[in-house]
C-alpha positions in Angstrom: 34.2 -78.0 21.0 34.7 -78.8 24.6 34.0 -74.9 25.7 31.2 -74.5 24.3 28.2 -72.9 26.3 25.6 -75.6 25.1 27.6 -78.6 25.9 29.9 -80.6 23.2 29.4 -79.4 19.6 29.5 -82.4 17.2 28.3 -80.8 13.7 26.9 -77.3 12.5 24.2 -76.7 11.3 22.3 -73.1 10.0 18.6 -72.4 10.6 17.3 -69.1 8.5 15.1 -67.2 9.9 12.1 -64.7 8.1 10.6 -62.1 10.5 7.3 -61.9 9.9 6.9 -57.6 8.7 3.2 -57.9 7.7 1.8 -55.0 9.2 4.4 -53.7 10.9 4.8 -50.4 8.8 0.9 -49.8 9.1 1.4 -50.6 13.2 4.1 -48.8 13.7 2.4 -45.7 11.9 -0.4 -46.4 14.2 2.1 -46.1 17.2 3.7 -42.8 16.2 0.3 -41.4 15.7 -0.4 -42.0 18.8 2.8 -40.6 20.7 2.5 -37.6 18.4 -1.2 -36.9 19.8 0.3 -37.4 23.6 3.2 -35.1 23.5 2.1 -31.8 22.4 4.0 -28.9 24.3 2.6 -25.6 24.4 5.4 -22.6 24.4 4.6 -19.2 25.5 6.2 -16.9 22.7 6.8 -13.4 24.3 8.8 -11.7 20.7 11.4 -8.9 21.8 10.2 -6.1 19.3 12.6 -3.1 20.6 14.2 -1.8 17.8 11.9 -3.4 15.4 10.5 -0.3 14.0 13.7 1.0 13.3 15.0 -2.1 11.9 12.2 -2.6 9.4 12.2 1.5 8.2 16.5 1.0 7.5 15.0 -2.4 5.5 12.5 -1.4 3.5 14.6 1.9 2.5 17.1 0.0 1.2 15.0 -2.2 -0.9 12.8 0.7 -2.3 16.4 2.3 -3.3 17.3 -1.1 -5.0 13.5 -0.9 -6.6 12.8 0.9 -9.6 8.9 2.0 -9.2 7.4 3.9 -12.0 5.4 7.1 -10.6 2.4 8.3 -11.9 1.4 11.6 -10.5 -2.2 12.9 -10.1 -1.7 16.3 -11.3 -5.7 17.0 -11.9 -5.7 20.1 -8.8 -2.1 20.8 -9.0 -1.6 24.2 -11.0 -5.1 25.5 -9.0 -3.3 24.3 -5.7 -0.2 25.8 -6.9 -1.7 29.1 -7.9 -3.8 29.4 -4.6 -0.4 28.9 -2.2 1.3 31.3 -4.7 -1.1 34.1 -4.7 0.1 37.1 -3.4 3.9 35.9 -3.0 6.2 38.3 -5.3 8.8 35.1 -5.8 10.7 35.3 -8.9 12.4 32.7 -10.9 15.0 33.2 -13.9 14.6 30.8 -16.3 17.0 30.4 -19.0 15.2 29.7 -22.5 16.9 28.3 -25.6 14.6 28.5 -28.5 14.5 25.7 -30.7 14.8 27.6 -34.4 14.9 25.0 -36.4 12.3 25.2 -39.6 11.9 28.9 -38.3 13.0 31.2 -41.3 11.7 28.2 -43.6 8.2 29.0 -42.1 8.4 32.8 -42.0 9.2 32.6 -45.5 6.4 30.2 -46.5 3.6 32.5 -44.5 4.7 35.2 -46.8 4.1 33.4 -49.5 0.6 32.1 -48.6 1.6 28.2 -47.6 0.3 26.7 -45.1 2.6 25.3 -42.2 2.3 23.2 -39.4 5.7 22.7 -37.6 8.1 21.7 -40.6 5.7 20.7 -42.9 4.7 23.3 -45.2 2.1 23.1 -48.2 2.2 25.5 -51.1 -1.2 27.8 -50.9 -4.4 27.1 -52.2 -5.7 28.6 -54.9 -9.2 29.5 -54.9 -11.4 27.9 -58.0 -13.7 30.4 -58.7 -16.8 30.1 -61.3 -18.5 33.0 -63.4 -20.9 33.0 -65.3 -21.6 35.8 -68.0 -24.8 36.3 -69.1 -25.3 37.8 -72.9 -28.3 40.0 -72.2 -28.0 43.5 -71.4 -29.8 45.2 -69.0 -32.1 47.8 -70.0 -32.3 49.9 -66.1 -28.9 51.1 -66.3 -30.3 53.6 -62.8 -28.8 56.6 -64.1 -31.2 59.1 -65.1 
C-alpha cells in the first residue's frame, strides 16, 4: 500500500502479544493502600438537633400504640396507699352488682340437709361411725341412798 505510514506494505503479518499480569493484582492492591492512607479528610459534623425532641416523642408514640406490651403492675402498697389518700374524703361510688345465682338454691337446700358444699359441688353428709361398748356387769353403787 503506497500510503501507508511505514513505507510500502508487501505482506501481513500478526504478532500476538501476552502482557505479563504476574503481580499486578498484589501491586496494584499495594498502590490503593497507599492512596487510601494519603487521602483521609476529616469533616466537622455540627447535627441540627431543633425539633429533635419533638420528633423522636411523636415517633416513639406511635410505635408504642402499634406495640402490644403486657403490663404487670406492682400492687404490693397499693390498697394501703389508696386507703391513706382516701382517709377522711366522704366520696361515694354506686356500684351496680349482679349476683351470680347459679348453684344458689341447690346449695341452700343441701346445707339443710347436712351436705357439704363448696361452690357447685356438693357431698351428701357424713355420718358419724360411732362404737359402744356394753358391759354385762352391773354396778353395785347405784349413789342413791
Amino acid at each position: 500500500m503506497a500510503g501507508s505510514p511505514g513505507g510500502r506494505e508487501v505482506d501481513r503479518l500478526a504478532i500476538r502479544v501476552l502482557p505479563d499480569t504476574s503481580g499486578f493484582a498484589t501491586s496494584l492492591q499495594h498502590f490503593l493502600d497507599r492512596i487510601e492512607e494519603r487521602a483521609k479528610v476529616a469533616v466537622p459534623v455540627a447535627p441540627d438537633v431543633s425539633g429533635f425532641t419533638e420528633q423522636l416523642r411523636t415517633r416513639l408514640a406511635r410505635v408504642r400504640a402499634k406495640l402490644p406490651v403486657g403490663i404487670t403492675p406492682d400492687t404490693t402498697e397499693f390498697a394501703q396507699r389508696l386507703r391513706t389518700s382516701l382517709a377522711g374524703s366522704r366520696a361515694q361510688v354506686k356500684v351496680k352488682v349482679v349476683p351470680d345465682a347459679s348453684g344458689f338454691i341447690t346449695g341452700v337446700r343441701s346445707v339443710a340437709a347436712g351436705a357439704e358444699c363448696f361452690g357447685s359441688r356438693c357431698r351428701s353428709p357424713r355420718t358419724p361411725t360411732v362404737s359402744t361398748s356394753v358391759s354385762s356387769r352391773r354396778s353395785t353403787g347405784s349413789g342413791r341412798g
